[in-house]
C-alpha positions as CSV (number, residue, x, y, z in Angstrom):
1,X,102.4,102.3,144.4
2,X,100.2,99.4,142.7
3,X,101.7,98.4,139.1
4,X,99.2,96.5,137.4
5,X,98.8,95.3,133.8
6,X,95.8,97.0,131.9
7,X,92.7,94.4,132.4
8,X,90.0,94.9,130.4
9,X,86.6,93.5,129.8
10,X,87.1,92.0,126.4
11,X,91.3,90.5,127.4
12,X,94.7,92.1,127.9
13,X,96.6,94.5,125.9
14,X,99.6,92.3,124.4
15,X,102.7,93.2,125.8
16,X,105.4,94.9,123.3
17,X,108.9,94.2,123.4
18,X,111.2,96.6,124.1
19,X,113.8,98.6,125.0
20,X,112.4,101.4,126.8
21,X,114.1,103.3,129.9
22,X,112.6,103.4,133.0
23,X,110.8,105.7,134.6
24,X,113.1,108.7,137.1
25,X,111.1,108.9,140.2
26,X,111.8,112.5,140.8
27,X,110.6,113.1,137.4
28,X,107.3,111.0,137.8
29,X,106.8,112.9,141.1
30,X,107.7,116.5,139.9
31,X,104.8,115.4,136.9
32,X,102.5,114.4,139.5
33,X,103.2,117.4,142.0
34,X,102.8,119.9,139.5
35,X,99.4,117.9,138.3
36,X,98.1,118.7,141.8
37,X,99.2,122.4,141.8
38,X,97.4,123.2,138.5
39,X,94.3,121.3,139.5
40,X,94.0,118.2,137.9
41,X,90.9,116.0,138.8
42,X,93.7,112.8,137.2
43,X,96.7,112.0,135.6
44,X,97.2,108.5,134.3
45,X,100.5,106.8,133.0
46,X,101.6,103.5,131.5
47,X,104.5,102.0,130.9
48,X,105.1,98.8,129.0
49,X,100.9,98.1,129.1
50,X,101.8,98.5,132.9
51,X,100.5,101.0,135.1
52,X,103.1,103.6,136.6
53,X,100.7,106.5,138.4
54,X,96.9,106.4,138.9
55,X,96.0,109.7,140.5
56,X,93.0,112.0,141.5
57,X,92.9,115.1,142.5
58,X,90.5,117.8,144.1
59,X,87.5,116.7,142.6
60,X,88.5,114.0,140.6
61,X,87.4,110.5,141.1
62,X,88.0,107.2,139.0
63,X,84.1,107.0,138.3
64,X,84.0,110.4,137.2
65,X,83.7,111.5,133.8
66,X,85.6,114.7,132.4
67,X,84.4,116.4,129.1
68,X,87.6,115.9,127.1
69,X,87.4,118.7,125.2
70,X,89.0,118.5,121.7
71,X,90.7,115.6,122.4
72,X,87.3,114.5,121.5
73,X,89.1,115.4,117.5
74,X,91.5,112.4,117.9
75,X,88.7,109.9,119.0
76,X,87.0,110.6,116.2
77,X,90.3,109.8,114.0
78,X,90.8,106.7,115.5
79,X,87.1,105.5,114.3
80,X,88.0,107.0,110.9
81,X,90.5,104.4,111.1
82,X,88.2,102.3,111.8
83,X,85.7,102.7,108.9
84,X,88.8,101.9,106.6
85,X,89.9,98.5,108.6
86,X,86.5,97.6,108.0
87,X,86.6,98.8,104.2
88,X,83.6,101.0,105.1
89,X,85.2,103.5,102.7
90,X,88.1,102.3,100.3
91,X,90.6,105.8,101.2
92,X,90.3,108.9,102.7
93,X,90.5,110.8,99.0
94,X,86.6,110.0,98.9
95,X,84.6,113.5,97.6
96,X,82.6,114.6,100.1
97,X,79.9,115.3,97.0
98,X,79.4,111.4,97.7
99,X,77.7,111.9,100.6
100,X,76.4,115.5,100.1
101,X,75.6,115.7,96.5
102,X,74.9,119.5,96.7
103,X,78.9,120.1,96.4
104,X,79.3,118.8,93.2
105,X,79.8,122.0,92.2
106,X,82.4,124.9,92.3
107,X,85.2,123.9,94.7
108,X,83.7,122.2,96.8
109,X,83.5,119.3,94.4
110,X,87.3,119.0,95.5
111,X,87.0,118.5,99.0
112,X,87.5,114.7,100.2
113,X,87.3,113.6,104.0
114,X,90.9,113.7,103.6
115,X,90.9,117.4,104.0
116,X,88.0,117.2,107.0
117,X,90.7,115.1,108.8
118,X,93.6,117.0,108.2
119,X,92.0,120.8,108.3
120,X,92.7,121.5,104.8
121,X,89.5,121.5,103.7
122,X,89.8,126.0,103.1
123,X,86.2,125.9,104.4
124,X,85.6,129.4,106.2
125,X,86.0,129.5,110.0
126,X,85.6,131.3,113.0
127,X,88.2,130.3,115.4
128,X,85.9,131.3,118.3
129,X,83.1,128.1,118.4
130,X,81.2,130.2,120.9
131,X,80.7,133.0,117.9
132,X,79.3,130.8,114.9
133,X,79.0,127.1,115.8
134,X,77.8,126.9,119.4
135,X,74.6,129.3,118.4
136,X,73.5,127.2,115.4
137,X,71.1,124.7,115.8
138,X,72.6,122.2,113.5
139,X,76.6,122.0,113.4
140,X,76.3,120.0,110.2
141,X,73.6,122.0,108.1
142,X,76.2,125.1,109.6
143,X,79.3,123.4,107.9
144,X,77.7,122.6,104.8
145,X,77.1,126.2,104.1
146,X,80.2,127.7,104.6
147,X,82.0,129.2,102.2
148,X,85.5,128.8,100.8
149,X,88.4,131.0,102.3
150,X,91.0,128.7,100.2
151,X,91.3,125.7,97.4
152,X,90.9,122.1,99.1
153,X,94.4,120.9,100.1
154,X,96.1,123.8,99.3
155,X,96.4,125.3,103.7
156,X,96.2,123.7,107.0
157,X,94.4,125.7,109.0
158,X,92.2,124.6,112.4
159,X,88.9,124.1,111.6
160,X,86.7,123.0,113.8
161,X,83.2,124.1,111.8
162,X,84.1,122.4,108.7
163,X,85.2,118.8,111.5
164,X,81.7,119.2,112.5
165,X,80.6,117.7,109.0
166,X,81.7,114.3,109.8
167,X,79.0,113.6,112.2
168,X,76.8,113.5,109.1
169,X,79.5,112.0,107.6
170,X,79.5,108.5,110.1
171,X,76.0,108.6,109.5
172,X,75.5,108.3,106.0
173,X,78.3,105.8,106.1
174,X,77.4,103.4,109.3
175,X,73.9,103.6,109.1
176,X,74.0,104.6,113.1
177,X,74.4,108.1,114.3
178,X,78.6,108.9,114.8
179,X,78.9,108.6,118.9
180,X,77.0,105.4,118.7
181,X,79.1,103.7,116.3
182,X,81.9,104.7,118.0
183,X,80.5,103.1,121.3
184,X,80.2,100.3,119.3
185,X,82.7,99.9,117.3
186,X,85.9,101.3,119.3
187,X,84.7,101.9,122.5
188,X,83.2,98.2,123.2
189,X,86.2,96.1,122.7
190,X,88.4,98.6,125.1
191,X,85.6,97.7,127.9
192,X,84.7,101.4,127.6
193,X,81.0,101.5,128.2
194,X,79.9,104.5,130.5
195,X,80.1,107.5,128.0
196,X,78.5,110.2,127.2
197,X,78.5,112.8,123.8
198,X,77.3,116.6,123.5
199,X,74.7,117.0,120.9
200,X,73.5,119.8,118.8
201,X,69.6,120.9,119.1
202,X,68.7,118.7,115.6
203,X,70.5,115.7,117.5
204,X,73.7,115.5,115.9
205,X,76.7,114.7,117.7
206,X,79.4,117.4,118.2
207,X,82.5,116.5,116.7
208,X,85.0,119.1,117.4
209,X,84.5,118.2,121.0
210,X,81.8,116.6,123.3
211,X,83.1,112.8,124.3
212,X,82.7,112.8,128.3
213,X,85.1,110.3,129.1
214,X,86.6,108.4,132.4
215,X,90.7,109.0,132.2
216,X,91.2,105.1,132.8
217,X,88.8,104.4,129.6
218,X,90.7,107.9,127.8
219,X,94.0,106.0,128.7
220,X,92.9,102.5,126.8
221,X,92.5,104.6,124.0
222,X,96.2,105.2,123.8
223,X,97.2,102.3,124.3
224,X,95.6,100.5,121.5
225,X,97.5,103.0,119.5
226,X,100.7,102.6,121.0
227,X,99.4,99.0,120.5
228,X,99.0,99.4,116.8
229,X,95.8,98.6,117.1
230,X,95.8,94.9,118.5
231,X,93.6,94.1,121.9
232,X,95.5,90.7,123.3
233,X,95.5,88.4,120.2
234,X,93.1,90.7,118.2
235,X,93.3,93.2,116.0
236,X,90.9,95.9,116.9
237,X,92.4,98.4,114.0
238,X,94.5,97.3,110.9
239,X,98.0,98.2,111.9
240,X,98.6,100.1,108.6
241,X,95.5,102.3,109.3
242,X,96.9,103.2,113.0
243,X,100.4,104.0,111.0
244,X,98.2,106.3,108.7
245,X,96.5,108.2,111.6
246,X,100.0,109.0,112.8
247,X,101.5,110.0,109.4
248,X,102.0,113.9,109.0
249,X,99.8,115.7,106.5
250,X,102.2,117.1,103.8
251,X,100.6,120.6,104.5
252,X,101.9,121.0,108.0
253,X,103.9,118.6,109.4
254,X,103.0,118.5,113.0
255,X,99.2,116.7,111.9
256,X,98.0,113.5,111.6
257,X,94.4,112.2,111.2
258,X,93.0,114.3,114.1
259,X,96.2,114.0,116.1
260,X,98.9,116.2,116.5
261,X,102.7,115.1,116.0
262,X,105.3,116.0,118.2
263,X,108.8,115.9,118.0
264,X,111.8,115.8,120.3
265,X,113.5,118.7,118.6
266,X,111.6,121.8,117.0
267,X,113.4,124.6,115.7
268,X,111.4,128.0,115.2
269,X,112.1,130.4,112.8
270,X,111.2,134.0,112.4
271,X,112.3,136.0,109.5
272,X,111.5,138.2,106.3
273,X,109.3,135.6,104.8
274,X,106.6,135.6,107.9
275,X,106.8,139.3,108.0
276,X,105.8,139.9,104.5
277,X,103.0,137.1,104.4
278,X,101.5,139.1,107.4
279,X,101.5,142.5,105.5
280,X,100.2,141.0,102.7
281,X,97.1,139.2,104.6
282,X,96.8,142.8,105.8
283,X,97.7,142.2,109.9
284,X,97.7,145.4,111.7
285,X,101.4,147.2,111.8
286,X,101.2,147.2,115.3
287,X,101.2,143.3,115.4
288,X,103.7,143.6,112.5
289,X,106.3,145.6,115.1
290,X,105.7,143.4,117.5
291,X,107.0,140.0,115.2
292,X,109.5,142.4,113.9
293,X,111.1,142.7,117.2
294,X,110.7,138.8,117.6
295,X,113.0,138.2,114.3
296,X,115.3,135.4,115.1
297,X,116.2,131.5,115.4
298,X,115.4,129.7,118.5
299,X,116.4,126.3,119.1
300,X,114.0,125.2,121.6
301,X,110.4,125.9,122.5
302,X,111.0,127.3,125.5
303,X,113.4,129.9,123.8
304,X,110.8,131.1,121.3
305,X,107.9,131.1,124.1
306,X,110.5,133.5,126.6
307,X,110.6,135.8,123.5
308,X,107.7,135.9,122.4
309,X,106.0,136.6,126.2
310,X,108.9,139.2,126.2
311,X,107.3,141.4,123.2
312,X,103.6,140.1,123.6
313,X,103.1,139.7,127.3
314,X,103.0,136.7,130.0
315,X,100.0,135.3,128.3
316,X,100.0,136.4,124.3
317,X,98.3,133.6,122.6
318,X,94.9,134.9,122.4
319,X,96.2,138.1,120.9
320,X,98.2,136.3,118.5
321,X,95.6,134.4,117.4
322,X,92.9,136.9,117.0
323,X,95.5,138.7,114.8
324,X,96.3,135.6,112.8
325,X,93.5,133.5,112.4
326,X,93.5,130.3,111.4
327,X,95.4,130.5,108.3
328,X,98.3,133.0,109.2
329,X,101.8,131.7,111.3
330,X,104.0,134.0,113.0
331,X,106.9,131.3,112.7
332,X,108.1,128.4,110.6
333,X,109.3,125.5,112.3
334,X,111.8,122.5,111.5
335,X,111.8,119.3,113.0
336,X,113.6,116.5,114.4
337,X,114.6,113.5,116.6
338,X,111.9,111.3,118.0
339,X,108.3,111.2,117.6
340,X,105.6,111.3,119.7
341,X,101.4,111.7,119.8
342,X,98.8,113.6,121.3
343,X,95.1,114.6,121.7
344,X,95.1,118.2,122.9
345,X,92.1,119.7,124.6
346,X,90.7,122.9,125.8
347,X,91.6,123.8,129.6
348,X,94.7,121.6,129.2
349,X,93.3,117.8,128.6
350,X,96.0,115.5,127.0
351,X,96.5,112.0,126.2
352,X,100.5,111.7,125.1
353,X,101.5,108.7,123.5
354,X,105.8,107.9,123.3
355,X,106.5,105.3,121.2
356,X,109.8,105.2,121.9
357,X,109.6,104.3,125.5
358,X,106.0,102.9,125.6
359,X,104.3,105.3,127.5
360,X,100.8,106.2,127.6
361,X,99.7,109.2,130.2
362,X,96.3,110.9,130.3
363,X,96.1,114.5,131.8
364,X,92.1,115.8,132.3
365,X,90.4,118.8,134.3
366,X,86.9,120.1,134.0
367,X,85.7,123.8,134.4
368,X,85.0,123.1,137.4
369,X,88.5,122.6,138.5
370,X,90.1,125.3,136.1
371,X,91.1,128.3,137.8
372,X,93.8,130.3,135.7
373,X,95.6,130.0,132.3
374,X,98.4,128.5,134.8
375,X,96.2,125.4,135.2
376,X,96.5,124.7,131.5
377,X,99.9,122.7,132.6
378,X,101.2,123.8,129.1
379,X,104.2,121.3,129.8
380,X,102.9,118.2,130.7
381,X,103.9,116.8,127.2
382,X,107.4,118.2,127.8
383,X,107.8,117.1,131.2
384,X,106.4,113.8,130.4
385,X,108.3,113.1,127.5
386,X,111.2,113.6,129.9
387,X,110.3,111.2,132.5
388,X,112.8,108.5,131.7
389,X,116.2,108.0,133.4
């Protein structure tokens, strides 16, 4: 296998000291087996700014570019990060009435890009794109009009209608349209320059997804955070900005800026609490009887997922989350131990980034490829977080 360092147009990644294990081989290859068997087009993992696997599959092909879904979310945070290394904006807590002076008014006047970025915004949302957004000719007109389902700040719930917004955002801001300044901005100095972004019929590019993206170039991307945001002997990103886009939200832990947060021990809890705050949203008893019979402590994810497929069936998460929405949980969680990062995408895209032992690894597949919910490859971050002797 060829280990190289990470070249790229504009230098080298600086190498990071560190104390990292090294990789099992039977682990890399079980991670890269099971990549072929759920039809991955690639799956790309550094180590130390060095590169452990480079593979394609079916389909796949270095030059190709994948949609990567809503991993496209977590690019967009990292050139939020941007506009405040470049004191573009002077914080995140910013009204949103600055930019849009038609919500200085009820509560909207409350909402800062703060909540856009961390989904506590309360704007109303259909968790189906394909029902409200995708139909609409103008994602950002669309978000502007939505109505509020709760206070600003006060919920974290996954909103991808009220994300959309920050296209408009970007633009009022940079003076260039959002996927343009990120090309510029972000994209340039990683020697990522064959891109391409989704756009809505009045030319505004989709936020909540849409970045077509190589896996190599998806991969730098991670490493200039893992990097803190330096490039060789320049700093691309303020490091204390990269720190923020990893810092949990203090609504719900396991969120960043656009990135979810990961950690090496999750304990999920089901009791009389969750049950009464789904009768009192009004959740069908059926689904109630169902969580009911799911009342318990589990200590591990894989304990609460074998339970939960045990009441709900093999595959219950798009029941689940037709009966909770976006603002409704059917468990609390604790957390623990070590840390780590990802972008998480639709049909099972992934960039995971572990600080603790310096590794980077890109997981992508198109449509094209997909073939059943199997092919998500649900526990790529587990298995790769566990490649390490």
């Amino acid at each position: 296998m060829n280990k190289k360092p990470l070249l790229l147009l504009a230098g080298v990644f600086i190498a990071l000291v560190t104390y990292a294990q090294s990789i099992n081989k039977i682990k890399l290859n079980t991670v890269l087996e099971k990549a072929e068997q759920t039809h991955s087009e690639s799956v790309i993992i550094y180590q130390n700014n060095t590169l452990i696997a480079e593979k394609y599959f079916g389909i796949g092909q270095a030059n190709n570019k994948i949609e990567s879904m809503s991993c496209t979310k977590s690019i967009v945070g990292l050139a939020v990060t941007c506009l405040l290394s470049d004191k573009l904006i002077d914080s995140l807590d910013i009204p949103v009435s600055k930019f849009y002076p038609e919500w200085r008014q009820g509560q909207k006047q409350f909402i800062t890009l703060r909540h856009l970025v961390n989904m506590t915004s309360g704007l109303q949302n259909n968790p189906n794109a394909s029902a409200e957004i995708y139909p609409s000719p103008n994602f950002v007109q669309l978000a502007l009009a939505a109505e509020l389902t709760h206070k600003p700040g006060e919920v974290w719930a996954y909103n991808n209608k009220s994300l959309n917004l920050m296209a408009g955002i970007f633009q009022k801001i940079t003076g260039k349209r959002m996927d343009v300044y990120i090309g510029e901005r972000l994209f340039k100095p990683l020697g990522i320059t064959d891109f391409s972004w989704s756009l809505d019929s009045a030319g505004n590019p989709h936020v909540m997804s849409g970045c077509q993206i190589k896996p190599m170039d998806f991969a730098k991307i991670g490493i200039l955070v893992l990097n803190k945001g330096k490039l060789h002997d320049k700093v691309i990103i303020e490091e204390k900005y990269i720190n923020e886009l990893v810092t949990p939200c203090k609504q719900y832990e396991a969120y960043g800026i656009l990135w979810w947060i990961d950690y090496e021990k999750t304990v999920s809890i089901i009791d009389d609490e969750i049950v009464d705050e789904l009768k009192k949203a009004g959740v069908s008893q059926q689904f109630i009887e169902k969580v009911i019979q799911a009342k318990g402590t589990y200590h591990s994810n894989d304990a609460y997922v074998a339970k939960i497929q045990s009441i709900f069936g093999e595959n219950p998460w798009g029941y689940i989350s037709e009966n909770l929405g976006a603002s409704l949980r059917i468990r609390k969680k604790k957390y623990s131990g070590n840390v780590s990062y990802r972008a998480d995408g639709y049909l099972g895209n992934y960039l995971i980034i572990d600080p603790k032992n310096k590794i980077v690894a890109v997981r992508m597949i198109s449509h094209q490829s997909f073939k059943t919910h199997t092919d998500n490859y649900a526990d790529f971050g587990m298995l790769l977080l566990n490649i390490t002797e």
